[in-house]
C-alpha positions as CSV (number, residue, x, y, z in Angstrom):
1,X,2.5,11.0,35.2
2,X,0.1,8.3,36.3
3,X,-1.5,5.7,33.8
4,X,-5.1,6.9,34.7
5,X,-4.8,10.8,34.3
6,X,-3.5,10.3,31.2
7,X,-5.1,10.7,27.8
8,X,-3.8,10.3,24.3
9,X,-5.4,12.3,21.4
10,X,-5.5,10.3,18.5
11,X,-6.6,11.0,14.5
12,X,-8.2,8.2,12.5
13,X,-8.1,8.9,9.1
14,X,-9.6,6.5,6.4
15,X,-6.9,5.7,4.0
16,X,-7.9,6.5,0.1
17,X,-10.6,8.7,0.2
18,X,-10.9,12.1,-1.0
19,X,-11.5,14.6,0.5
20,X,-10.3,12.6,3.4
21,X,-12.5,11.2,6.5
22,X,-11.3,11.7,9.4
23,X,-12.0,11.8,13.3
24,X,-10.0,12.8,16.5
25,X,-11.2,11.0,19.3
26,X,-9.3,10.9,23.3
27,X,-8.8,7.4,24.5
28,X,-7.2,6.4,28.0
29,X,-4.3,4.6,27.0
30,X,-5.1,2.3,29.7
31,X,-8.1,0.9,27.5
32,X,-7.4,-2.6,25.0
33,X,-6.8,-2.4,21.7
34,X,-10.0,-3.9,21.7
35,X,-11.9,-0.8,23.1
36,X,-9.9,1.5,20.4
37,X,-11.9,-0.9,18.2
38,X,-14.9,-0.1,19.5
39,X,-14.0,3.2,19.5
40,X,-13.3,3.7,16.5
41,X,-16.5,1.9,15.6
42,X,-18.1,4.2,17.3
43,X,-16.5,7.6,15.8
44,X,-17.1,6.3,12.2
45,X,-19.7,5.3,12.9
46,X,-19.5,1.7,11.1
47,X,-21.8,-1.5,12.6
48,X,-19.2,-3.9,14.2
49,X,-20.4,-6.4,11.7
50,X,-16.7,-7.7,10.1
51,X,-13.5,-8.8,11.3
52,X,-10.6,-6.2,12.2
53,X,-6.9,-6.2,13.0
54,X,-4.4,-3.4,14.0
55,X,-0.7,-3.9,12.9
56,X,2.2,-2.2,14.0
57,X,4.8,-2.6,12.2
58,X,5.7,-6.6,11.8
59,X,2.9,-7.1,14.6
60,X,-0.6,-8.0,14.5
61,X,-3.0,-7.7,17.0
62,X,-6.6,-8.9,16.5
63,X,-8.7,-11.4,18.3
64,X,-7.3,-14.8,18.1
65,X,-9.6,-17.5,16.9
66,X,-9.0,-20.6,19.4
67,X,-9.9,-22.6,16.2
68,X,-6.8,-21.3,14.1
69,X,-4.0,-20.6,16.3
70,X,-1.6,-17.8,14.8
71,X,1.5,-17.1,16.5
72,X,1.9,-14.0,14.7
73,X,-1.5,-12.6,16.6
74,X,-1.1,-10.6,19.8
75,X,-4.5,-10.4,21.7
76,X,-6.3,-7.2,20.8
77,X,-8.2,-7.8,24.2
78,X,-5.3,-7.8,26.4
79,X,-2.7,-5.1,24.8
80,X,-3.3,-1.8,26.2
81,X,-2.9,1.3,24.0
82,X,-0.3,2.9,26.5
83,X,1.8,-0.1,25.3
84,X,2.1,0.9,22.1
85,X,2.8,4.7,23.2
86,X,5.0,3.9,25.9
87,X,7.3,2.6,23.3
88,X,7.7,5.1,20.9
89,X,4.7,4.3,18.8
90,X,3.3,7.6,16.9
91,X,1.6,6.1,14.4
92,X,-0.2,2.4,13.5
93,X,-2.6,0.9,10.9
94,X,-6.1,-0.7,11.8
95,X,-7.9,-2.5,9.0
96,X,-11.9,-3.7,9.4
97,X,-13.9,-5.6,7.1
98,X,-11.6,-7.6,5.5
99,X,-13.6,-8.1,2.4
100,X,-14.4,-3.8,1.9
101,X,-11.0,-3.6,3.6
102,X,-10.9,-0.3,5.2
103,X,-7.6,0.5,5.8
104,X,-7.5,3.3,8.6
105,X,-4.2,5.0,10.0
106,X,-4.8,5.7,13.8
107,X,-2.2,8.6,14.6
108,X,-1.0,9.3,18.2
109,X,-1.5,13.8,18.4
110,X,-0.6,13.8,21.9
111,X,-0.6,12.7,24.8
112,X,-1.2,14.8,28.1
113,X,-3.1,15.1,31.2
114,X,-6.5,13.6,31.4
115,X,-9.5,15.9,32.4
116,X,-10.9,14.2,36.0
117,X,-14.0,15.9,35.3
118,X,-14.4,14.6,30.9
119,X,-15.6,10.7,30.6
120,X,-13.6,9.1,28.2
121,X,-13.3,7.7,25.5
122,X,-14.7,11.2,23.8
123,X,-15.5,12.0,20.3
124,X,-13.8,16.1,19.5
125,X,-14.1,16.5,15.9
126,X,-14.0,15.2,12.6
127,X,-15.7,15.4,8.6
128,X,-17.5,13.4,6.1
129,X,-19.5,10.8,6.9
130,X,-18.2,6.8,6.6
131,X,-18.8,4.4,4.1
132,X,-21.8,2.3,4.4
133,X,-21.3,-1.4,5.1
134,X,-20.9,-4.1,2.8
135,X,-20.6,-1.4,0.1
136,X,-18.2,-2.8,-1.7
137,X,-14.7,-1.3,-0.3
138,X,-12.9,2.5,-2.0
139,X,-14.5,1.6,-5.7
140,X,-17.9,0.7,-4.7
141,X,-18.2,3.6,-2.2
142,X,-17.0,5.8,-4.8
143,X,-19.4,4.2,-7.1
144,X,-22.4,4.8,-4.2
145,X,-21.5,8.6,-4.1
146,X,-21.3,9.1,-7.8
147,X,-25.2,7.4,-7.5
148,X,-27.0,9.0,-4.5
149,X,-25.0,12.6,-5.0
150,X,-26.6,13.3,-8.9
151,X,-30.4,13.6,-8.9
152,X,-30.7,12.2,-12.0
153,X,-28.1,8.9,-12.4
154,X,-29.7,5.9,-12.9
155,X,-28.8,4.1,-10.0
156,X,-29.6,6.6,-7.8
157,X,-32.8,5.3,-6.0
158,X,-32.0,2.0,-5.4
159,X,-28.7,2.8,-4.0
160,X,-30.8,5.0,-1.6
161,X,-33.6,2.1,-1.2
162,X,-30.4,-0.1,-0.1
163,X,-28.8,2.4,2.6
164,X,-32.3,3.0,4.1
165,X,-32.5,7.1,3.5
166,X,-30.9,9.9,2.2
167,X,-26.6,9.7,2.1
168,X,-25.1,13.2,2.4
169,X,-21.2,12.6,2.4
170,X,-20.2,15.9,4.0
171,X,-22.2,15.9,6.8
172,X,-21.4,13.6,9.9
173,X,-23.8,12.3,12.0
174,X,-22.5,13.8,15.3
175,X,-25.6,12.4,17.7
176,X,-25.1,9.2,17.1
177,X,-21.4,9.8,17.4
178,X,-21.7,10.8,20.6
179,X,-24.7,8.8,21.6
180,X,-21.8,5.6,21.2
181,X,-18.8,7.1,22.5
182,X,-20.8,7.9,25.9
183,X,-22.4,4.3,25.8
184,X,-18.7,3.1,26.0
185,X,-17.6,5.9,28.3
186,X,-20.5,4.8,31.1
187,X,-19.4,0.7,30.6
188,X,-15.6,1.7,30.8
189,X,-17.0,3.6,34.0
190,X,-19.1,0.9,35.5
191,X,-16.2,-1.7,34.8
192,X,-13.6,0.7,36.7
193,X,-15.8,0.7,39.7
194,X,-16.5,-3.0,39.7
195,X,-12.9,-3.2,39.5
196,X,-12.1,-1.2,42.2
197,X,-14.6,-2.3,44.7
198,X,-13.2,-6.0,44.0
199,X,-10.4,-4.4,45.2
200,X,-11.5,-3.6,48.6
């Protein structure tokens, strides 16, 4: 089957929470590790504010700072998704924020034909909503809940002063979800053109 009418269904699931967050999203395994990012980003929805990394096994693959070479560090930018799934790769950690460290595993469902009439990356499905950021990684997000979900703890409006509104952990914010994922479906579409018409 051709690279570009291909699609891989994959699950992100934030590592030590309970009850689990989680999100399935389709991603063209033509795009960069980098666009995952985005895409996960996107799905969670978190604020691209931090530092991330994806490892596979032994292998790490973030952006490389020109400043501190690391031989260790593949180019998130220029290894393509279908890399990783072209050789066997079902299942691989991403980590953002290194300070809150959220630790997500990004698990590869499936991988079939790709929809010529669906723009992708898409958003299908998921539950809870994220962590805030800067909240302080598992224990201070679990702290945060404990606050904003009982009327009467004593931390409970400032908490909610800090996030800006009302926090309800069950409920995902879908629009925004899917106002993202289409933002980076229309660039990945602009780009493809641009790209082609070079090509001419």
């Amino acid at each position: 089957m051709p690279e570009p009418s291909r699609i891989a269904r994959l699950r992100i699931t934030l590592d030590d929470t309970e009850p689990t967050i989680w999100r399935t999203v389709e991603v063209p395994p033509t795009a960069s590790l980098k666009l995952l990012h985005e895409v996960i980003q996107a799905a969670m929805p978190f604020q691209d504010y931090h530092l991330f990394q994806f490892r596979e096994g032994s292998v790490r693959y973030a952006i490389p700072d020109p400043h501190w070479p690391d031989g260790n560090t593949r180019s998130a930018k220029t290894t393509k998704l279908g890399a990783l799934i072209d050789r066997g790769t079902t299942a691989f950690a991403y980590t953002y924020d290194f300070g809150d460290n959220w630790q997500h595993t990004i698990t590869v469902e499936e991988v079939g034909p790709a929809d010529p009439e669906v723009a992708y990356p898409r958003f299908l499905d998921g539950e809870r909503r994220a962590p805030p950021e800067d909240v302080g990684g598992t224990m201070g997000f679990e702290e945060f809940l404990e606050a904003v979900t009982k009327p009467r703890h004593r931390e409970r409006e400032r908490m909610l002063e800090w996030y800006g509104g009302p926090f309800d952990p069950g409920v995902i914010d879908r629009e925004t979800i899917e106002t993202a994922m289409a933002k980076l479906a229309r660039r990945r579409a602009i780009g493809q053109a641009a790209f082609a018409k070079s090509r001419r």
